[in-house]
N, C-alpha and C positions, 0 to 999 in steps of 0.2 A: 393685190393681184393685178396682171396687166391684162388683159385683153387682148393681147396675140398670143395668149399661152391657151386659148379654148378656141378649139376647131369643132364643127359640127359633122354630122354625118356627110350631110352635101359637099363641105370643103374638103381641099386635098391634106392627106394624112400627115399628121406633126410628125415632124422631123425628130430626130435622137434627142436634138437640143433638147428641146419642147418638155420631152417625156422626163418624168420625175418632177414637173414645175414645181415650184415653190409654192403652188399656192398648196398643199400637203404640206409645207413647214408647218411647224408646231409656231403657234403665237409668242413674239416676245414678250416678254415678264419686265411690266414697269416702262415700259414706253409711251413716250409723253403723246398727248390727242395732237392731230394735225393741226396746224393754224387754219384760222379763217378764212378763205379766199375774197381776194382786196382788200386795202389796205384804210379804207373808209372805215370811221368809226361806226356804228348804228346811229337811228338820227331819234333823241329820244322826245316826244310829248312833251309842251311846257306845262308843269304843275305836277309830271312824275318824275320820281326819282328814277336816277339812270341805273340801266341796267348792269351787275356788275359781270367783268369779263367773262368768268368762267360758267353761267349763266346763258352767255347768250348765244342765240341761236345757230349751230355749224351748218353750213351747206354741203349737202350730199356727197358721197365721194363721186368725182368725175372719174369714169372711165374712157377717157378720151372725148377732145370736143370742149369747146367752152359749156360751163358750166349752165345748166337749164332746167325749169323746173321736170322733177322726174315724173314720168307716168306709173298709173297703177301697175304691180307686178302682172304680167301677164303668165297666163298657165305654163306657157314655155320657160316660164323665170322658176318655176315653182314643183314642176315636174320633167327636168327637159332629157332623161333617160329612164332606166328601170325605175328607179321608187322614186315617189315624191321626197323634197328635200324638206323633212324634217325628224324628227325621231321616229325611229322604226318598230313596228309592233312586231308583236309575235307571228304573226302571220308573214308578214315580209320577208323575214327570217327564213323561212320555209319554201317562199316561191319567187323570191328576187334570183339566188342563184338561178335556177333554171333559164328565167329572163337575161342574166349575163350571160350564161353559156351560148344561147338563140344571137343575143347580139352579138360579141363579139367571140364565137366563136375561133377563131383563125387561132387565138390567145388560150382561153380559156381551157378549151379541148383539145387543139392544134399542139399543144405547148408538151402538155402532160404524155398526149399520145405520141412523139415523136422520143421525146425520153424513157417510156416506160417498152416502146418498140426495140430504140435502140438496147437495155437493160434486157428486157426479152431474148433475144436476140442470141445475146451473148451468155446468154440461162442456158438456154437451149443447144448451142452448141458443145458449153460444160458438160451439159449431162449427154450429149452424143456421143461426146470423146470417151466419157467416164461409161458408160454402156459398152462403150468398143474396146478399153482397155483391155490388152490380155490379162495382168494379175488380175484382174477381177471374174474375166471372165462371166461376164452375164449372159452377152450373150453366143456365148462358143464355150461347146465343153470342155477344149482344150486351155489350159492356162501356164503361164512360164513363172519362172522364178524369179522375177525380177521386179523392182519398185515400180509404180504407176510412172506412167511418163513424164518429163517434163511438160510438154504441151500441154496434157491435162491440168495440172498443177499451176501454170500461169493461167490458161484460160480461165479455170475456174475463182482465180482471184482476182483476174479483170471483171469475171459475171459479179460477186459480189460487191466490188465495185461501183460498178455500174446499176445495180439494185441501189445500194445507196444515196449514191450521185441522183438520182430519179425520183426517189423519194424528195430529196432536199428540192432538187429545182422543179419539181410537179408543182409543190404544195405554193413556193415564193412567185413565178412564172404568172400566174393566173391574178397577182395583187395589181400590176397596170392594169389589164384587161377588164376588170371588177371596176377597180376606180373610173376610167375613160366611161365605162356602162353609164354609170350613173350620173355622168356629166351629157350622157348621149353624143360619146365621141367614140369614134370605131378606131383600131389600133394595130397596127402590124405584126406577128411574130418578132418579127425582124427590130423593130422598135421595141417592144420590151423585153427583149433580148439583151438589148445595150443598155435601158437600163436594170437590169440586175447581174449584168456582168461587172458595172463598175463596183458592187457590193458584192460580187462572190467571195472575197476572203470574207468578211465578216459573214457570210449566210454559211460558211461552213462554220467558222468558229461554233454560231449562233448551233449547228446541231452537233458540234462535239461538246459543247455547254450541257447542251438539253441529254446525250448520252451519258454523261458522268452524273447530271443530276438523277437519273434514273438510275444509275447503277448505286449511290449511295445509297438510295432510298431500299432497291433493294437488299445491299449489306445489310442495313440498319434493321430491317424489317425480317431479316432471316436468323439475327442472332438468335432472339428468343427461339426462335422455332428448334433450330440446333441444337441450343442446351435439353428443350422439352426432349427430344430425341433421346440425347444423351443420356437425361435422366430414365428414362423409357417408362416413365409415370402416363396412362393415358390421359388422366385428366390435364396433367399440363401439356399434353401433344394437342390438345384441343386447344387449351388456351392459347396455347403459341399458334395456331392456323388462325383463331380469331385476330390476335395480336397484327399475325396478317396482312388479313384483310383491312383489317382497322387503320394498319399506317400504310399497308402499302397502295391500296388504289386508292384513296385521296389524296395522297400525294402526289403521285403518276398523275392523277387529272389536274391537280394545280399544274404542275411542269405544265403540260399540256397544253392547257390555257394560257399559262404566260407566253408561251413559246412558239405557240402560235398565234397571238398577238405581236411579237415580237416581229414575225417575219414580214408580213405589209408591211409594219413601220421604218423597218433598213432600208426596203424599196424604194417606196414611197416618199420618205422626209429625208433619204439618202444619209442615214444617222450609219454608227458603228454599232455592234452586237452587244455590246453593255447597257451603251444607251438606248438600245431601241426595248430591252431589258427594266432599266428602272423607267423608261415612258410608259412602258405597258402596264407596268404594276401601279403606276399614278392614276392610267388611266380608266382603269379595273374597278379600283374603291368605288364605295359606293352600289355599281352595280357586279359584284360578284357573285350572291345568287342566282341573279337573273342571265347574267352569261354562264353561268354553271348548268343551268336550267335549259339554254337556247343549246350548247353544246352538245351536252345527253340526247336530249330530244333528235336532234338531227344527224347524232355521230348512230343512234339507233335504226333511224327510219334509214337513214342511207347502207349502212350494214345488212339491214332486212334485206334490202331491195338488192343490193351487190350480193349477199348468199342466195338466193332464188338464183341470180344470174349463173354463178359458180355452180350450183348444182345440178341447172338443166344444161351445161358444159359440160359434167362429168356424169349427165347420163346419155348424151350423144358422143363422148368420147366412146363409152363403152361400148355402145352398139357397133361402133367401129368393129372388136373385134370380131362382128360377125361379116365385113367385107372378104377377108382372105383370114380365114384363125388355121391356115398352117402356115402360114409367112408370117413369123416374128417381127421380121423389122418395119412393114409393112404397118401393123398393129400397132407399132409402139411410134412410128413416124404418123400414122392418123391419130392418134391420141396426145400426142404433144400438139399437134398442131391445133385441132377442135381445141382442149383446154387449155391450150396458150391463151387462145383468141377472146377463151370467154373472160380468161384470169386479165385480160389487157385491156378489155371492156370495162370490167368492174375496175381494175385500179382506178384507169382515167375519170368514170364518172365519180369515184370517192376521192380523188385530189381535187377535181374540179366542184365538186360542191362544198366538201369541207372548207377547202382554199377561198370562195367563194363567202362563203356563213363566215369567215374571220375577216377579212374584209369589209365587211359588211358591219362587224361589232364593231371594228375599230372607226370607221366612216361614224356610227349613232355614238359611239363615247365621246367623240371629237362634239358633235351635235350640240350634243347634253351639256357637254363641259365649258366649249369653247365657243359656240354659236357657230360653229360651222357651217350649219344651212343657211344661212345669211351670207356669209362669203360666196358659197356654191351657188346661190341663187343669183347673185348681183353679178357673176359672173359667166351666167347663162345669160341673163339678160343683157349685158351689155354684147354679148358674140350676136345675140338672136337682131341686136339694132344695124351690124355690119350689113 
């Protein structure tokens, strides 16, 4: 890692270059130790045997600077953003997101909320059209004979669209802003924008992937149920709902997990949608209860907390229609808007935390596996000496 690649808060914002650094590369596999710096042998004791090469003592890496004896790590080496740099407890899990969102907001929350706005947006005008339509006639009793509009019919597939697109770039958006937290580096929209623009073909592949895997599972997991059906035996219609359940949500939660480990690592280590695929699954083993466990827990607390939101939206929508309840469109324009606002609250804060908590597993896998917090620390340390 070099030392111009980590800016702190006080210095001016890395540049596009910057973002993605290498130092998120995954470590090479089988690369030889540096040499010793100078070219002097050791000078050995007469009456001990000499030391052999691979034995003797290597000098610190320098990060810039002739080489000097190094100082204790200071706290700023060891905690220089949200969490201390070492493996993550349960707890961290739970209250480091909120800490990234506060810091680098602009990313975190800024990112989600301008995509799930624009996505909105284009909801909202779908179902205006689709309310105004004459064949449908909702809301005029008059109706003609004729097919729904084209207008209709393109908007409403740009709005699903554009739901899609929101989803994908919510959830990858918020893995710079995560990572820079935790090095205590603050980071532009605008900067991690570019970088996960140079991996948006693969972050799409990556959820047309993760679509088809859910839709097998589904297949697989409805056959049974169909035939119980067919058979119209209750007891094998039961069996078949268990069957279900049994393959269909643990598998949905594996995809889940992998897939959302997947997306930091195309970001971040600038890999393709395969690769970032079988890294996730490497980097899994071992701890896959414990991220099965950290997942649940917070994909529940954060859904709590997002339906309280949705549903004190859709009891201030309704009171709407006691503003004007003989103007329809009145009713139904207060009501879209109250529970847009609140449905666009609860997205953003559930991309941004979930987004967040995967980020976070992948930073402590890397930890575990790879000593990562040794890197990220000697790399705080040496920005905190500039």
């Amino acid at each position: 890692m070099n030392e111009e690649k980590y800016q702190g808060p006080d210095q001016p914002q890395a540049s596009p270059s910057h973002i993605g650094a290498p130092e998120w590369a995954p470590p090479t596999v089988g690369s030889p130790p540096p040499a010793p710096s100078g070219g002097t042998p050791p000078v050995v004791p007469a009456g001990q045997p000499p030391v052999p090469a691979h034995s003797a003592p290597q000098a610190p890496p320098s990060f810039g600077g002739a080489p000097s004896a190094a100082p204790a790590p200071t706290f700023r080496s060891w905690q220089p953003g949200i969490v201390a740099l070492r493996p993550l407890s349960f707890g961290d899990f739970l209250s480091a997101p909120f800490k990234a969102m506060r810091f680098n907001r602009s990313v975190i929350l800024g990112g989600p909320l301008l995509f799930t706005l624009a996505a909105t947006a284009l909801s909202v005008t779908a179902l205006w059209l689709l309310f105004n339509d004459p064949q449908l006639g909702l809301l005029s009793t008059t109706t003609v004979a004729s097919s729904i509009s084209p207008e209709t019919v393109i908007v409403g597939i740009l709005a699903l669209v554009a739901v899609l697109l929101a989803d994908v770039l919510s959830s990858t958006i918020i893995a710079p802003g995560v990572a820079r937290a935790i090095l205590g580096e603050r980071i532009t929209l605008r900067a991690a924008w570019e970088q996960v623009r140079g991996k948006l073909g693969h972050i799409l592949l990556l959820y047309v992937v993760t679509a088809l895997a859910v839709s097998a599972v589904i297949v697989i997991a409805a056959v049974p149920m169909i035939i119980a059906v067919a058979v119209g035996d209750p007891v094998w219609i039961v069996l078949g709902v268990l069957l279900v359940l049994i393959v269909f949500v643990p598998a949905t939660f594996i995809v889940t997990l992998i897939t959302g480990l997947a997306r930091p690592i195309i970001v971040l280590e600038q890999v393709g949608a395969m690769a970032a695929l079988a890294r996730s699954w490497r980097l899994i083993k071992g701890r896959f209860w414990w991220s099965v466990l950290i997942i649940f827990v917070t994909s529940v607390l954060i859904n709590v907390a997002t339906s309280f939101l949705q549903g004190g939206g859709q009891i201030v929508a309704g009171l709407t229609a006691f503003v004007a309840p003989d103007n329809q469109v009145i009713v139904i324009i207060s009501f879209f808007v109250v529970y847009g606002l609140a449905m666009v609250i609860s997205f953003v804060v559930t991309y941004a935390y979930l987004g967040s908590v995967f980020t976070l597993m992948y930073t402590d896998m890397r930890m575990r596996h790879e000593g990562f917090d040794l890197d990220l620390a000697r790399a705080a340390e040496a920005r905190s000496r500039r």
